[in-house]
C-alpha positions, 0 to 999 in steps of 0.5 A: 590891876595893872599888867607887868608890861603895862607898868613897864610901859608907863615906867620906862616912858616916865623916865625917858622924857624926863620924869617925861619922856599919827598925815594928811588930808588938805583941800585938795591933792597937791602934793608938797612943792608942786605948782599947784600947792596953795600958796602961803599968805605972805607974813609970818609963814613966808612963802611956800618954798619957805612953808617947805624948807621949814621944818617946824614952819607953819602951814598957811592956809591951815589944813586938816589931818584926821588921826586913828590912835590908841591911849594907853589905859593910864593917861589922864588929861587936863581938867577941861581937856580931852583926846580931842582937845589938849596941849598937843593939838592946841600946839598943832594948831598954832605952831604947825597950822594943822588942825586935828581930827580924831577918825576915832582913839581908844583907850585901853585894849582892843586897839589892835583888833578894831584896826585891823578891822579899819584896814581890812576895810580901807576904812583909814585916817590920814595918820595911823598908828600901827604895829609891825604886821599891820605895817606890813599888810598895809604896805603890801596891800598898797594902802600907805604914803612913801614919807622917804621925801618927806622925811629928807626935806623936812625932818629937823637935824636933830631928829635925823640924827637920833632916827640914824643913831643906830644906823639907819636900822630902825628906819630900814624896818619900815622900808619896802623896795625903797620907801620909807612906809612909817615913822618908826617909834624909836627909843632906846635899845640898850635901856632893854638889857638886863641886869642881875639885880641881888639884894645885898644887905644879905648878901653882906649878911651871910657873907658872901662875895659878889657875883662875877661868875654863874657858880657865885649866881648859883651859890648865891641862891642856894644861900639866899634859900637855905640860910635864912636870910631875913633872920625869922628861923622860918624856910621863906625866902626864894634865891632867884625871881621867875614868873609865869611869863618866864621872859619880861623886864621884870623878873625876865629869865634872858639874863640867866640865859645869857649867862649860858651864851643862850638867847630868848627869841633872837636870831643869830648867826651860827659858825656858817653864817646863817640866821638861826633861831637861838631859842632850839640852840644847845645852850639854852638846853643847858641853862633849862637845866639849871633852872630845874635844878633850882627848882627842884631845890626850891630856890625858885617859888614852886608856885611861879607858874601861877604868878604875874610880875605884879605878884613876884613883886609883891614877894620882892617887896615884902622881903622874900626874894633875894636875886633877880634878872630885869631891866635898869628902870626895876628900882623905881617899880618894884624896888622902890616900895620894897625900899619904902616899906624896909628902910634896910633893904638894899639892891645892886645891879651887876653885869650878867655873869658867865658860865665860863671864862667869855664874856657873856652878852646881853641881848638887846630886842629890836627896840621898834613896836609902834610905827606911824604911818599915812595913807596914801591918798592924803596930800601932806605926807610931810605934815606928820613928820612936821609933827614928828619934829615938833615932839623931839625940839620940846621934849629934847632938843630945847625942852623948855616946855616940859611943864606944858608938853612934858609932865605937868607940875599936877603929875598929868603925863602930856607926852603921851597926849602927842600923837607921833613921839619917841626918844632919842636912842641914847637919852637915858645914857645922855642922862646918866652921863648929865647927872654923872657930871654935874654930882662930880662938879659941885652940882653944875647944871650949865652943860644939863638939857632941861629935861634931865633936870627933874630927874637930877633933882631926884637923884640929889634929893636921896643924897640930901636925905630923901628915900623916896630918890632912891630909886631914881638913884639907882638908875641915874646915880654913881653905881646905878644901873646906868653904870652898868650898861655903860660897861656894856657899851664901853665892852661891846657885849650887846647883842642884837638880833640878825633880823629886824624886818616885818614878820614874815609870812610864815611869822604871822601864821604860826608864831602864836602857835610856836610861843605857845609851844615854847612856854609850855615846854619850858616851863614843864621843864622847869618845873619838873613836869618833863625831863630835860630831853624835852627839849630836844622833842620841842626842837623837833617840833618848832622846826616841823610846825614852821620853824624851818620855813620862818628861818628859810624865810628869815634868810631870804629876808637878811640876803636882801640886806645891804 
């Protein structure tokens, strides 16, 4: 069975390249425009300052890069196609001149660990894919390429612009004494928020307002518990969502949180101006005690320590919860098979209510998981970026050839086939706004990038009668969650963490210790196992089991910043 996090990965890339959504090694050492870089045969390459200038130019004579990547457990090929042959490095070859081989991929897990196991031993490809630490390590063992240049002189307009939509903060997290060390994955943070998701034909059905404040939340759930809500006479219904895994896009507890100015896992700036950890701060004290209070009271399923996000949704589809916290893309999974099996049910998207008369903010997490990055010794650092260019000019800056590169009409994800993607930070919000207009001008698609063109068709397909766009509606469509974050944006009441950089030393020692901690009290609390002074016990601990030191770190670290 697929994970939460699996099917929000797939979700969430399903939906940012358009039903859509690692350089080198050459024959020799030369570096990019020195003298001694071969020269391009005259032709259609042009020269070699031409080779150079060009972002999307072709390398002539061809080189080769070797490659070290993970795919993830749900991608499928092409009949006839392979990892080692496909769309993606057919198109290297012939539009880039960069032939591909594959050092070795995985599929499914334990990535992570067979990688540590290459660096450890320096046993590396021109193009890696790392997570954050690896990031680090490698960057302080000295095993990777500085792309800064690279990136300057190669990168297209287009990507230079949506890699500094956030301001230069996702490039930074790969930067080290000035060198740009990786191509960070980006996508878009604000598609993270969450959202409070209420069922609303019961709603409607015990008449009750929506939910501007915690007490509407509050008694809302209480309703959705205790007043048969689904009309069988039977007490089988939950106000409110939560999992074992408390944090998560669905159901995630950090809407709930928010509510209360707490935050999960964020470091804030306290009244001095120093970075702390939200996670021992006072308010969350009080939203843990409401939610032990609801369970207590059975408005939360006495048995969510024991279930997944995959179980939670089997009850949210078959009828038996009624309000949860998760992010925008909830409605096409689960929301859509609860729909699909109830014709009747319907579900609203809300900003996050408050607990008082200040606006709550919606944290956002640092939007960054992946980086690509080189080895140092290869000698076309500017390959991977040529590559880099390549996925954003035919995933979203033309988008063309998304049959191809894109989702192919046989529902085979091909953008998961590149070996260095992401998004545009803002290419769900540019989509919603796409298909705002085009709903409000009689369907006028002249100003729609191609690759928000399967989606609008979705939307339009529910309007003309088909459930099965009611999910994609409910992203995309008037009143969608869309709407939503667009109010967040329009009210500045995002909040992103103070820190961004590579896990600190103390980060990588202790924070499993640390996460584990974390949860177990939590959800001891929650559940009654522990009073609620708990939490002060777990503050206590955190800062004495290297809390203290990763905040001193964290500091150190922001002091640095520009």
């Amino acid at each position: 069975m697929k994970t939460t996090r699996s099917i929000a990965i797939v979700v969430l890339l399903s939906i940012m390249i358009m039903s859509l959504l690692s350089a080198c090694s050459g024959n020799g050492d030369n570096k990019p425009g020195s003298s001694d870089t071969p020269q391009a045969n005259e032709g259609e390459s042009g020269s070699k300052d031409a080779q150079v200038a060009d972002p999307l130019g072709k390398f002539d004579p061809p080189i080769e890069v070797t490659v070290i990547r993970p795919y993830d457990e749900n991608t499928k090929f092409v009949e006839g196609d392979s990892a080692e042959d496909n769309e993606w490095t057919r198109a290297y070859a012939e539009r880039l001149g960069i032939n591909v081989k594959f050092k070795w991929t995985l599929q499914g897990g334990g990535y992570t660990e067979k990688l540590n196991v290459s660096i450890a031993s320096d046993d590396l490809a021109d193009i890696m894919v790392v997570n954050s630490s690896q990031l680090n390590q490698m960057a302080e063992a000295g095993q990777l390429a500085d792309l800064k240049e690279s990136f300057d002189l190669q990168a297209t307009e287009f990507v230079k612009e949506q890699f500094n939509a956030d301001g230069g903060i996702s490039l930074k997290s790969a930067t080290f004494d000035g060198k740009l060390l990786g191509i960070p994955r980006i996508g878009s943070d604000i598609d993270e928020v969450p959202l409070l998701w209420v069922r609303m034909d019961w709603l409607k059905k015990l008449n009750l307002p929506e939910p501007k404040t915690i007490a509407d939340v509050l008694a809302i759930s209480k309703a959705f518990t205790n007043n048969d809500p689904d009309g069988n006479n039977k007490a089988d219904t939950y106000g409110m969502a939560l999992s074992k895994d408390l944090n998560g896009g669905f159901p995630g507890f950090e809407g709930f949180l928010n509510g209360y100015h707490a935050q999960f896992n964020m470091w804030i700036k306290d009244e001095s101006g120093q970075i702390v950890n939200s996670n021992i701060q006072p308010e969350m004290k009080t939203a843990l005690a409401e939610l032990q209070r609801m369970y207590k009271d059975k408005e939360i399923d006495r048995e969510f320590g024991t279930k997944d996000g995959n179980k939670v949704a089997e009850q949210v589809t078959s009828g038996k919860i009624g309000m949860y916290y998760g992010l925008m893309w909830t409605p096409l999974w689960p929301l859509q098979g609860g729909k699909d099996l109830d014709p009747g049910m319907e579900w609203k998207s809300f900003p996050l209510p408050s607990i008082d008369g200040t606006q709550a903010k919606a944290q956002i997490p640092f939007p960054v998981g992946q980086y690509y990055v080189v080895r140092k010794d290869a000698a076309h650092p500017e390959a991977a970026v040529k590559m880099l260019n390549l996925f954003f000019d035919t995933s979203f800056d033309k988008g063309t050839e998304l049959d191809t590169y894109g989702t192919t009409p046989d529902g085979i994800e091909a953008f998961k086939h590149a070996i260095i993607a992401g998004a545009p930070m803002t290419s769900n919000m540019d989509k919603y706004k796409q298909i705002s207009y085009a709903l409000d001008n009689n369907n006028d698609l002249s100003q729609m990038k191609d690759y928000i063109k399967t989606d609008f068709a979705a939307v339009k397909s529910y309007l003309d009668g088909d459930p099965k766009g009611w999910g994609m509606y409910n992203v995309f469509g008037k009143g969608s969650s869309f709407s939503v974050i667009e109010k967040y944006v329009a009210e500045d009441v995002l909040l992103r963490s103070e820190f961004f950089g590579a896990p600190t030393p103390t980060m990588v020692e202790k924070n499993s210790t640390l996460e584990s901690l974390l949860k177990e009290t939590f959800t001891k609390i929650i559940m009654g196992g522990a009073s609620i002074d708990e939490f002060d016990k777990f503050t206590k601990n955190w800062k004495k089991l290297g809390g203290d030191q990763i905040t001193k770190e964290v500091n150190e670290w922001y002091a640095k910043q520009d």
